[in-house]
N, C-alpha and C positions, 0 to 999 in steps of 0.2 A: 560018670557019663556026661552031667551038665557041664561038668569043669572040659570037658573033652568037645562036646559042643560050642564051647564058648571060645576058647581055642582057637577053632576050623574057623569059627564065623571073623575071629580077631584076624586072624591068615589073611581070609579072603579081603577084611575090607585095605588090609595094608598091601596088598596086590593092587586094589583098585584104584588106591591111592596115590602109589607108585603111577602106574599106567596113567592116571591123572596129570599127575608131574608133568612126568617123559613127555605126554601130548602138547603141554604147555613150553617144554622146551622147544619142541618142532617147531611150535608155533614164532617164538622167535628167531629161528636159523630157517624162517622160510620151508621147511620142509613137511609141515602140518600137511596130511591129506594127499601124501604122495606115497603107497606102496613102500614097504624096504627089498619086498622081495621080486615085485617086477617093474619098479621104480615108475608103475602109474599112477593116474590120478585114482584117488579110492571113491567109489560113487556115495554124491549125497546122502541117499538113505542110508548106506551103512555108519558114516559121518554122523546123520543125527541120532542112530538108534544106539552108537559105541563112538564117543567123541575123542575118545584116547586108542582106538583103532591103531596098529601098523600096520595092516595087512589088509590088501584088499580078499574079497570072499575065498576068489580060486585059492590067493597063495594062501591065507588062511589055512582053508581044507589039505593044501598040502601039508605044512607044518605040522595040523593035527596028526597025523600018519604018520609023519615021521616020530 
């Protein structure tokens, strides 16, 4: 069970870590902070609360559904 938890939690943080990255690529090709799915600006607060963001909320919520 530990080894299974420990696992999930390694996942998650190499997700986060990736998604880290990626944010930091944006940021040099200019494209930091601009939606992939409705190609807007992504508002501040969701910027500071998720800095490696691609999506802004709407397209977000889409995505999840899909």
């Amino acid at each position: 069970f530990e080894r299974s938890q420990a696992s999930a939690v390694l996942g998650n943080a190499q997700r986060h870590l990736q998604g880290i990255e990626d944010a930091l690529g944006r940021v040099d090709g200019e494209e930091f902070g601009v939606c992939v799915g409705c190609e807007q600006r992504i508002p501040f607060a969701r910027l500071e609360a998720r800095p490696y963001a691609r999506y802004c909320v709407t397209c977000a919520e889409l995505a999840a559904r899909r």
